[in-house]
MARDREN-998785 format. One line per field, with one value per residue (C-alpha): residue number from 1; residue in three letters; x, y, z. Coordinates in Angstrom, 1 decimal. Example, Ala and Ser with C-alpha at 12.3 -4.5 7.8 and 13.67 -1.06 7.14 Angstrom:
pos: (1_2)
code: (ALA_SER)
c1: (12.3_13.7)
c2: (-4.5_-1.1)
c3: (7.8_7.1)
***
This chain:
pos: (1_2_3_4_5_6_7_8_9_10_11_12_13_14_15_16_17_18_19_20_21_22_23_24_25_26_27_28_29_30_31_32_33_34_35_36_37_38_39_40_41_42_43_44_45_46_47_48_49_50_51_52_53_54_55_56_57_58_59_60_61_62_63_64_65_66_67_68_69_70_71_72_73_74_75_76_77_78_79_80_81_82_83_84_85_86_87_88_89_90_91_92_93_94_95_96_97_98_99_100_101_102_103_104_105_106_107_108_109_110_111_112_113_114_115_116_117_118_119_120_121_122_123_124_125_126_127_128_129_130_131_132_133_134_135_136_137_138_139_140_141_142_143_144_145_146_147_148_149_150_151_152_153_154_155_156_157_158_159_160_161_162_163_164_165_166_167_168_169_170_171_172_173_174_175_176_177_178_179_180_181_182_183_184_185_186_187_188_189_190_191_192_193_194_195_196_197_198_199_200_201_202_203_204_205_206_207_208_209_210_211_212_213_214_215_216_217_218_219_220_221_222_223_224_225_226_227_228_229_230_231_232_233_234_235_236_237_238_239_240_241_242_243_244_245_246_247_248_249_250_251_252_253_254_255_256_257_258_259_260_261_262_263_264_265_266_267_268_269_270_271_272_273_274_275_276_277_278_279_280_281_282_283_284_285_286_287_288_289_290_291_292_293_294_295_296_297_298_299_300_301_302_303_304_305_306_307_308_309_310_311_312_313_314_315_316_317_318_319_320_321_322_323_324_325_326_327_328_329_330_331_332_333_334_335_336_337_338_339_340_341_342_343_344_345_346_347_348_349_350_351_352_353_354_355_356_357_358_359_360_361_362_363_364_365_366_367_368_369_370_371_372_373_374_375_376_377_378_379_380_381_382_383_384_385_386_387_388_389_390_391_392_393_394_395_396_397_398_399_400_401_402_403_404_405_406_407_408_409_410_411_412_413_414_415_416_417_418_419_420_421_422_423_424_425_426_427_428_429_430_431_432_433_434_435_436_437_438_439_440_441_442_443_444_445_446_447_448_449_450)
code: (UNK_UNK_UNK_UNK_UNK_UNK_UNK_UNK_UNK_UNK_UNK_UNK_UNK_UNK_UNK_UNK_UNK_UNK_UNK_UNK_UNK_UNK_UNK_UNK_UNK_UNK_UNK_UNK_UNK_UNK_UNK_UNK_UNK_UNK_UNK_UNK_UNK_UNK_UNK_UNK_UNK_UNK_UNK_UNK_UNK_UNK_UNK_UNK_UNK_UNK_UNK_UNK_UNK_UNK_UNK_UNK_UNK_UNK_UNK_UNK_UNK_UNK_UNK_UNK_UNK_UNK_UNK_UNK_UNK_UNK_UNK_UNK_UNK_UNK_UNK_UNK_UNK_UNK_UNK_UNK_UNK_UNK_UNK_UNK_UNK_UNK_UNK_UNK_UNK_UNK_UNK_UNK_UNK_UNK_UNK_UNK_UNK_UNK_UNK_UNK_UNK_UNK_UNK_UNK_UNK_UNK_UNK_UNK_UNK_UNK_UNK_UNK_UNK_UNK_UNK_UNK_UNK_UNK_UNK_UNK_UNK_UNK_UNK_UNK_UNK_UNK_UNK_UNK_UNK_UNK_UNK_UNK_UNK_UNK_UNK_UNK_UNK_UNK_UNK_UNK_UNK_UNK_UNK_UNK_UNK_UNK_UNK_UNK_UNK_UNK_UNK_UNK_UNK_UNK_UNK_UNK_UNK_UNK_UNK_UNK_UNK_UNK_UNK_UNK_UNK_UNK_UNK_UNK_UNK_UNK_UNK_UNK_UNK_UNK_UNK_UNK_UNK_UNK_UNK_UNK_UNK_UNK_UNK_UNK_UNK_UNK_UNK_UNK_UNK_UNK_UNK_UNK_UNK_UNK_UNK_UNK_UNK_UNK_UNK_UNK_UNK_UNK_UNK_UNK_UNK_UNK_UNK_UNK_UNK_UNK_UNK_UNK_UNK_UNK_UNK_UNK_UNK_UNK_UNK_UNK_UNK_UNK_UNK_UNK_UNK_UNK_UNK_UNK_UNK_UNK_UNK_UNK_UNK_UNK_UNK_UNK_UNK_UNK_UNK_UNK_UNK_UNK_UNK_UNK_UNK_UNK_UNK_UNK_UNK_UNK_UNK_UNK_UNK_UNK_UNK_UNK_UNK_UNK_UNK_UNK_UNK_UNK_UNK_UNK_UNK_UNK_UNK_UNK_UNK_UNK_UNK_UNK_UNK_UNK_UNK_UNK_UNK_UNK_UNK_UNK_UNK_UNK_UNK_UNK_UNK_UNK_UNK_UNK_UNK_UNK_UNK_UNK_UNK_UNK_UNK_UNK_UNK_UNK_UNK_UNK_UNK_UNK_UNK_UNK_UNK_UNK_UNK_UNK_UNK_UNK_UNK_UNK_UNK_UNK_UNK_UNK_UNK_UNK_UNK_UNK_UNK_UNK_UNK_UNK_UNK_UNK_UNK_UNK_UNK_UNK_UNK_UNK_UNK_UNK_UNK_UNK_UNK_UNK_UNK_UNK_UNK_UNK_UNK_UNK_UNK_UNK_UNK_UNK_UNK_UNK_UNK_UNK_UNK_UNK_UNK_UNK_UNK_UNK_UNK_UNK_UNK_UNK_UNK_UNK_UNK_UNK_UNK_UNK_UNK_UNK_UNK_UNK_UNK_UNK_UNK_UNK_UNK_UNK_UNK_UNK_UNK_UNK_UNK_UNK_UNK_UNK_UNK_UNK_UNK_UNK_UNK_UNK_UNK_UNK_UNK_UNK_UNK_UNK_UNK_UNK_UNK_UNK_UNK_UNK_UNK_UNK_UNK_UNK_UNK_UNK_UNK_UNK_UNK_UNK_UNK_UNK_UNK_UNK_UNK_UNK_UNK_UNK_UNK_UNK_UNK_UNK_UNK_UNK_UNK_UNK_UNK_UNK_UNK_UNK_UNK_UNK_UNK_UNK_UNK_UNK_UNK_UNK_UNK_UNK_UNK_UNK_UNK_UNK_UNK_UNK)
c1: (-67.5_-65.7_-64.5_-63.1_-61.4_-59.6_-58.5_-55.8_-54.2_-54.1_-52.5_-49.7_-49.2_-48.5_-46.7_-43.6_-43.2_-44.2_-41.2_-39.1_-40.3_-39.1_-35.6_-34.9_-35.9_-34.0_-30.9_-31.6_-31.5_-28.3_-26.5_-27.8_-26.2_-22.9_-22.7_-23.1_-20.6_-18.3_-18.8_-18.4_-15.1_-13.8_-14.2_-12.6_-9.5_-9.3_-9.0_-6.7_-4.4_-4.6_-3.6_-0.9_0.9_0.8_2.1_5.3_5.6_6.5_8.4_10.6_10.5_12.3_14.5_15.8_15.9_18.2_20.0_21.1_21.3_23.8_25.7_26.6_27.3_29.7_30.7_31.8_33.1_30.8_31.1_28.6_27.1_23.3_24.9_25.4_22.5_20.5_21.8_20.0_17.0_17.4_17.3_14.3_12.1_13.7_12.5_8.6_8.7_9.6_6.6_4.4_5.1_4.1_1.0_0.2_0.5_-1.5_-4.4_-3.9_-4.3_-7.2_-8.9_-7.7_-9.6_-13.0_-12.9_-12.7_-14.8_-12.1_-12.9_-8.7_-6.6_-4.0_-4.7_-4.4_-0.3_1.3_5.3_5.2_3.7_5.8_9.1_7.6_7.1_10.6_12.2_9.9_11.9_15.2_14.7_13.0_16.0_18.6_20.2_23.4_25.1_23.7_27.2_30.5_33.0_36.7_36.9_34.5_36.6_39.5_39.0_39.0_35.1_33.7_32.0_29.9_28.8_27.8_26.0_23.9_23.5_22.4_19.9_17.7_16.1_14.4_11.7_10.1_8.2_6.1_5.0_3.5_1.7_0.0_-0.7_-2.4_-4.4_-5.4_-6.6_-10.6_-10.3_-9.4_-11.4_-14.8_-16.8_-18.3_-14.8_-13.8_-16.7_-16.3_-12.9_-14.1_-16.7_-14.0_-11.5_-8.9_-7.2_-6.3_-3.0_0.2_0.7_-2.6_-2.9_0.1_0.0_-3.7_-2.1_0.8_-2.4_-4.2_-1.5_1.2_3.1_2.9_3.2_6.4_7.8_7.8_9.2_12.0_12.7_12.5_15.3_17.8_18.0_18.4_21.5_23.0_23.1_24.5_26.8_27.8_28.2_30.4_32.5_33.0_33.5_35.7_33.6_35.3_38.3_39.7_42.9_44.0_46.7_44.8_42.2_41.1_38.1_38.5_37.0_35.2_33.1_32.2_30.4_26.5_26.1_29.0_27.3_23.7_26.0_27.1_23.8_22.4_24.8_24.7_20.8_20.4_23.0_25.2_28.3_30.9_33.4_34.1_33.8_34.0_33.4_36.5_35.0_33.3_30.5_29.9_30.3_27.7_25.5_26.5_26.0_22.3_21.6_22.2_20.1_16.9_18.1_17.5_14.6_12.6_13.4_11.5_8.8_8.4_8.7_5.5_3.5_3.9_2.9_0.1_-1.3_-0.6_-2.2_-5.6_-8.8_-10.9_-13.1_-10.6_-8.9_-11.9_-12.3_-9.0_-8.8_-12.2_-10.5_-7.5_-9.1_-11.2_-8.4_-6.5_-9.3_-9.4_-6.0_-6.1_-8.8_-6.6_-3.7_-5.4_-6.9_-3.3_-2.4_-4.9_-4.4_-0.8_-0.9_-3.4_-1.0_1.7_0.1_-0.9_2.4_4.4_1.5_2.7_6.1_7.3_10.6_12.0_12.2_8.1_7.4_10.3_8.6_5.4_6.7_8.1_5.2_3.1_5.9_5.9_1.9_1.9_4.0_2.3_-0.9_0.8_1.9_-1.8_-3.2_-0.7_-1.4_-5.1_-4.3_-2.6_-5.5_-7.8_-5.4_-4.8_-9.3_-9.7_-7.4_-9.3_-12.2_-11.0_-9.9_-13.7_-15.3_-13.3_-14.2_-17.7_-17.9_-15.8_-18.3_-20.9_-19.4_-19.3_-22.9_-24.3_-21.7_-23.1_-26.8_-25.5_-24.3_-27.4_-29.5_-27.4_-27.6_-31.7_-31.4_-29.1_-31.4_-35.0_-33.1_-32.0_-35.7_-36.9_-34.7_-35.9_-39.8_-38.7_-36.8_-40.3_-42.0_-40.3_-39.7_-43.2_-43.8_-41.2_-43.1_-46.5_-45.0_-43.3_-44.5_-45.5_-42.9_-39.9_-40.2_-38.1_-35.0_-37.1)
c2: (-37.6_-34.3_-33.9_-37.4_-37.5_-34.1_-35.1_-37.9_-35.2_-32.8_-35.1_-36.1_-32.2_-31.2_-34.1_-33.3_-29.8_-30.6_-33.2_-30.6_-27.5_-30.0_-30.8_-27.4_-26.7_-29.4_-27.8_-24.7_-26.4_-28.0_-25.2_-23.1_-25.6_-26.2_-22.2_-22.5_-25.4_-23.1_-19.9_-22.2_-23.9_-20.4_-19.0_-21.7_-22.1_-18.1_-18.9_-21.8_-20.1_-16.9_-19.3_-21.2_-17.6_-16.6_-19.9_-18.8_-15.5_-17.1_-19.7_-17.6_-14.5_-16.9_-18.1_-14.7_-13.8_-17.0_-15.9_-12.8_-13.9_-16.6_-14.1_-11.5_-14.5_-15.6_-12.1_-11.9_-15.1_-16.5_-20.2_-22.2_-25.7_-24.0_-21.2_-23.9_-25.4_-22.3_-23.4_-26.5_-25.4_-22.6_-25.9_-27.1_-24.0_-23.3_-27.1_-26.4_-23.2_-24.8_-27.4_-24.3_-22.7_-26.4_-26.5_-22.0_-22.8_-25.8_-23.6_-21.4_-23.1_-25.1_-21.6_-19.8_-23.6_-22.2_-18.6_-19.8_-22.7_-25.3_-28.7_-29.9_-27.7_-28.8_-27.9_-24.2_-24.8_-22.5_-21.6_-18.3_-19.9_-22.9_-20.5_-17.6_-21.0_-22.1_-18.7_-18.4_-22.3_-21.1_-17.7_-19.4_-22.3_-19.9_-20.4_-20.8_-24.4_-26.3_-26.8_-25.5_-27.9_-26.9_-25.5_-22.7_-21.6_-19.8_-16.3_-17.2_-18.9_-16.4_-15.0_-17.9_-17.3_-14.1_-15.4_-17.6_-15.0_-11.8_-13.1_-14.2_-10.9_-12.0_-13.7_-10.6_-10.8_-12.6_-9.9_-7.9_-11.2_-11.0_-7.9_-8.2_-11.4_-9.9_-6.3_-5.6_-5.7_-9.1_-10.5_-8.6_-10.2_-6.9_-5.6_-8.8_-8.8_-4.8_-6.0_-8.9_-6.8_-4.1_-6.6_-5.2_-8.0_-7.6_-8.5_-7.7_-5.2_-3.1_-3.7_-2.4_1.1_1.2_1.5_4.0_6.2_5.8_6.0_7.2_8.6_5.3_3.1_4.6_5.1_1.5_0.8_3.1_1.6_-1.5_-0.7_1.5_-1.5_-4.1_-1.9_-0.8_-4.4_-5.4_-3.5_-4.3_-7.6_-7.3_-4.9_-6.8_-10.2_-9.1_-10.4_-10.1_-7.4_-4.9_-4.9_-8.7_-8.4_-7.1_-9.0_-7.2_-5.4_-1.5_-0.1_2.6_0.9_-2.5_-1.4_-0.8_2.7_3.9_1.2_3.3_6.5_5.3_3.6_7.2_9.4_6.7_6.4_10.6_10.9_13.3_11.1_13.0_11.0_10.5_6.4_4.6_0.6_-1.8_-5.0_-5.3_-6.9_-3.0_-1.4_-3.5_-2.4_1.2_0.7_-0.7_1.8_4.8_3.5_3.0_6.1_8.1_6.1_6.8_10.3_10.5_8.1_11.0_13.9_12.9_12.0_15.1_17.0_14.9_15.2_19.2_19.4_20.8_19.2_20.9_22.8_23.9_24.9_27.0_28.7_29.6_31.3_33.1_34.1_35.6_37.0_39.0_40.1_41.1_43.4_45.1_45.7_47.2_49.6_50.4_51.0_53.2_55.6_55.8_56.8_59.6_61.0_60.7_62.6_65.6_66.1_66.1_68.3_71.0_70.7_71.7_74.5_75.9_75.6_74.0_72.1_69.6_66.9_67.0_66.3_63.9_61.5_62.1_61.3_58.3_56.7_57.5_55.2_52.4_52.7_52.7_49.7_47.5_48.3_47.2_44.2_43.5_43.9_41.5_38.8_39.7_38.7_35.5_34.4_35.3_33.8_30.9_30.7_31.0_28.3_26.2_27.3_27.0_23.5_22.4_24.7_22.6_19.1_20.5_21.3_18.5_16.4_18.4_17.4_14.3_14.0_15.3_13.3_10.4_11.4_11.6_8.4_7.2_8.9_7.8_4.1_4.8_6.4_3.3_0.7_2.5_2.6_-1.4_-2.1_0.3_-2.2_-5.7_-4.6_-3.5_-7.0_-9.1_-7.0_-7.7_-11.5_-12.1_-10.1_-12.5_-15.1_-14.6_-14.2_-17.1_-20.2_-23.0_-25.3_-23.1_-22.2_-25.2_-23.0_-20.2)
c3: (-20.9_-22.2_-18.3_-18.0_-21.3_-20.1_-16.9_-17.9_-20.1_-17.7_-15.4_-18.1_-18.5_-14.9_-13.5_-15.3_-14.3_-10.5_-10.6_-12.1_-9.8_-7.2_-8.7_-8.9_-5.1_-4.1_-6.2_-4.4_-0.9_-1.7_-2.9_-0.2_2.0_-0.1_0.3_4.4_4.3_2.4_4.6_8.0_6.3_5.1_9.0_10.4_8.1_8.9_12.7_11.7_9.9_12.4_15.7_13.3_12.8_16.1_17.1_14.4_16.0_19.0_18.1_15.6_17.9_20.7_18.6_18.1_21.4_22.1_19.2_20.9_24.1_22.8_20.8_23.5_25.8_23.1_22.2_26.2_26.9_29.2_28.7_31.3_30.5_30.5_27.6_25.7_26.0_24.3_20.7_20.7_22.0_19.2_16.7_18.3_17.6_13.9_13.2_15.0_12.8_9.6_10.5_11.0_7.9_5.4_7.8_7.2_3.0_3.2_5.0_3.1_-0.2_0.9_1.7_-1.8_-2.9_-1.2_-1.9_-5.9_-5.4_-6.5_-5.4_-4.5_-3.2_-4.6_-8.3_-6.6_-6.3_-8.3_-9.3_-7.4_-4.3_-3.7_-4.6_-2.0_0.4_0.0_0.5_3.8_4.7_3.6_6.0_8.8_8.7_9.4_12.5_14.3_14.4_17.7_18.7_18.3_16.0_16.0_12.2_13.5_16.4_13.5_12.5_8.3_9.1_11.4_8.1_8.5_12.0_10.8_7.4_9.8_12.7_11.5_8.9_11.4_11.8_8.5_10.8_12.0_8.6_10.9_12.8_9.5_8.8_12.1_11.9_8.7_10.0_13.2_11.5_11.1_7.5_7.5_10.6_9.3_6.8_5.7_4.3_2.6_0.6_-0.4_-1.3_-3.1_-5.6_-6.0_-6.7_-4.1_-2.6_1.1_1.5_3.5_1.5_1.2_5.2_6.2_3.5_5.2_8.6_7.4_6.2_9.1_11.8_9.9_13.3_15.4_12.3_11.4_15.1_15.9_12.3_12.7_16.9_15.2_12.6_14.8_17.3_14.8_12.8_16.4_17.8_14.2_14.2_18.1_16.9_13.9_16.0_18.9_17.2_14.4_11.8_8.5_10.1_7.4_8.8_9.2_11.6_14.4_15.1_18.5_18.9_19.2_22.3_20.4_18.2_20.3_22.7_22.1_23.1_20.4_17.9_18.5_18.0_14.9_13.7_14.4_12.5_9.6_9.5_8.8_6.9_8.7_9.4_11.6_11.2_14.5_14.9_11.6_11.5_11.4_9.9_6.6_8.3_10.1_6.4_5.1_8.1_7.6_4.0_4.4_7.4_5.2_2.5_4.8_6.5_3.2_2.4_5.5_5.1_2.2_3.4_6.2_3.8_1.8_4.7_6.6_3.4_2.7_6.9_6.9_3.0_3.0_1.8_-0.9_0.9_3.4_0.5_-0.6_2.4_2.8_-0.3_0.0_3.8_2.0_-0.7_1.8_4.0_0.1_-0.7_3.1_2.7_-0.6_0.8_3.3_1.7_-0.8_1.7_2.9_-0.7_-0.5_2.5_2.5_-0.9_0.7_3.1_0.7_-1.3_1.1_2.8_-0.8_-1.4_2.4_1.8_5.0_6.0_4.1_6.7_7.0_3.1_2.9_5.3_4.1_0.8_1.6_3.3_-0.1_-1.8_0.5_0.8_-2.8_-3.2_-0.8_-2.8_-5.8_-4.1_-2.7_-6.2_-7.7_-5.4_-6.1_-10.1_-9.5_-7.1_-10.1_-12.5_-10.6_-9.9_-13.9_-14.8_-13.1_-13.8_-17.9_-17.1_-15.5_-18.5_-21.5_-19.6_-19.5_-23.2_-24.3_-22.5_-24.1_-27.7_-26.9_-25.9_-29.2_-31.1_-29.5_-30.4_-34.2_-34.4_-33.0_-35.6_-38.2_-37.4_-36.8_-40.6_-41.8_-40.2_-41.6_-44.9_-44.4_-43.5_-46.7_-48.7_-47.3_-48.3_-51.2_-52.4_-50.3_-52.9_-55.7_-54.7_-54.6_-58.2_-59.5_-58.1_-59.8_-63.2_-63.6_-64.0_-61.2_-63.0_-62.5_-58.8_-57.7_-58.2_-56.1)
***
């Protein structure tokens, strides 16, 4: 009878947690899932948005490359039916690229969506994101006219042609984007999740400074080909159009800066700041090339500065033996020069107690001095490596015993709040105690305020 009154309340007591045991696996399962789904989504948008890029590299790559090939046919005079046919087909791939880049934003939003685990993408559309999407539609929009009207023919607009010409190196923005999307960092799972915990976001930025670290010499070759061939052909331009002349009433171009081998002269001279003097621009369209030339000219230089120092700087324990090297090479030295400063002074000595010629002591003489100056030298040297060696070691010696205060300081605050909680305890006991004295005095008809 005991058994079967038990077993109905045993029943009650475990069905309940075997339906909730099973909620929570079936939570588990589903989140697991949700998390695949995510992962799956995240690697595909990745792809997406990787194809969509290189799809706007070489849409807006030949749309520069038409650009110039239409300018220097322009430039030259060539006027064929098929020239004028590159203009439109210039339109054509500005409008694709324009598509492309709504289409990159909205993959990219939807993956900034999973990576934070918001459910619309849309509630991830920020200020700064649709103003850095409408300056990458204003800079991929950027093109010449598709045809030539009459009011673009007169010299007062060709600033125009030029405002809508030259900015269209502003695409190649989309090469560093590629490059960024195509590096390992990006493409391995492995790194995104290191960058993830550390909070490092890899972006444009922190891909391309990793490249300039890690090939600093081809890194900054390309950039600089890249940069000379943009100013020179520029410059060729403004020359040899007279884009905004200086002087107004010639309106021809001059022989000497026109052509592109004297624009690449010029670009050069410009870009390291030596500047002979020899051709100067004519336009204010080439001053405004010089102008931004020399700036990235100066730039560079010290871009190339620091990294040289920083590839030929030693690590710390080449530093160490280095110093340990010299140090040994110092005190051989030193020994050497001070058995020089003996003997040279025995045989100074017994040459003045013989009394020979003067031309004999004087030279012996006057290697003692010079022996004993380079030992004074050597032993100088010797001092500042010591010098140099002790501050160092005083610098390591205070963090040591600051860190050493510290660390008792530490242990007296923790005895001190041990002491102030023992004392807090000491007090409770004491007020229990008297509480309950209270208590058995005073009547049972007066505890109610108790």
């Amino acid at each position: 009878m005991k058994s079967n009154a038990i077993m109905p309340i045993e029943l009650i007591e475990f069905t309940p947690m075997t339906r909730s045991s099973e909620k929570k696996t079936n939570d588990r399962e589903k989140s697991i899932l949700k998390m695949k789904h995510n992962l799956i989504e995240r690697k595909k948008l990745h792809f997406r948005c990787r194809r969509v890029n290189d799809m706007m590299c070489i849409f807006g790559l030949s749309g520069l490359i038409l650009m110039i090939i239409d300018t220097e046919f322009r430039l030259t005079q060539i006027s064929r039916t098929d020239i004028n046919m590159i203009r439109p087909l210039i339109s054509i791939s500005s409008g694709i690229l324009i598509v492309l880049v709504f289409y990159y934003h909205i993959l990219n939003a939807r993956l900034y969506a999973i990576n934070n685990h918001i459910i619309d993408w849309r509630i991830t559309l920020r200020i700064r994101g649709l103003v850095m999407m409408i300056c990458e539609v204003i800079v991929c929009s950027i093109h010449p006219f598709p045809y030539s009207f009459k009011f673009l023919l007169s010299h007062n607009i060709l600033w125009l042609e030029m405002m809508l010409t030259l900015p269209m190196f502003g695409r190649l923005y989309l090469i560093a984007r590629s490059v960024t999307l195509h590096s390992p960092l990006v493409n391995a799972a492995s790194s995104r999740t290191i960058g993830y915990l550390n909070r490092v976001p890899i972006t444009i930025s922190f891909i391309l400074r990793a490249f300039l670290q890690t090939y600093p010499v081809a890194s900054w070759s390309s950039m600089l080909m890249i940069i000379l061939f943009i100013a020179s052909w520029s410059m060729h331009a403004c020359e040899k159009g007279m884009w905004m002349p200086i002087n107004s009433v010639s309106s021809r171009a001059n022989a000497s800066t026109s052509t592109f081998i004297n624009a690449t002269w010029l670009t050069i001279v410009t870009f390291t700041t030596v500047g002979y003097g020899d051709i100067v621009p004519q336009t204010y369209c080439g001053r405004g090339v010089s102008v931004f030339t020399a700036l990235f000219g100066v730039f560079a230089s010290a871009v190339l500065i620091a990294v040289f120092i920083s590839k030929i700087s030693l690590s710390r324990s080449e530093q160490m033996v280095l110093d340990f090297v010299s140090r040994i090479n110092q005190a051989r030295e030193y020994k050497i020069k001070t058995m020089q400063i003996i003997q040279y002074s025995v045989r100074a000595w017994f040459l003045k107690r013989r009394d020979p010629q003067y031309r004999a002591s004087f030279n012996l003489l006057s290697r003692l001095h010079t022996a004993i100056r380079q030992a004074k030298v050597i032993k100088q040297q010797q001092r500042n490596a010591i010098s140099e060696n002790e501050s160092l070691m005083t610098v390591l010696t205070n963090v040591y015993y600051e860190q050493k205060t510290n660390e008792k300081n530490f242990h007296k605050l923790n005895q001190h709040c041990d002491l102030i909680e023992d004392r807090i305890n000491r007090i409770e006991t004491k007020l229990d105690t008297l509480l309950t004295i209270f208590t058995q005095n005073i009547p049972t008809s007066q505890h109610s305020w108790l």
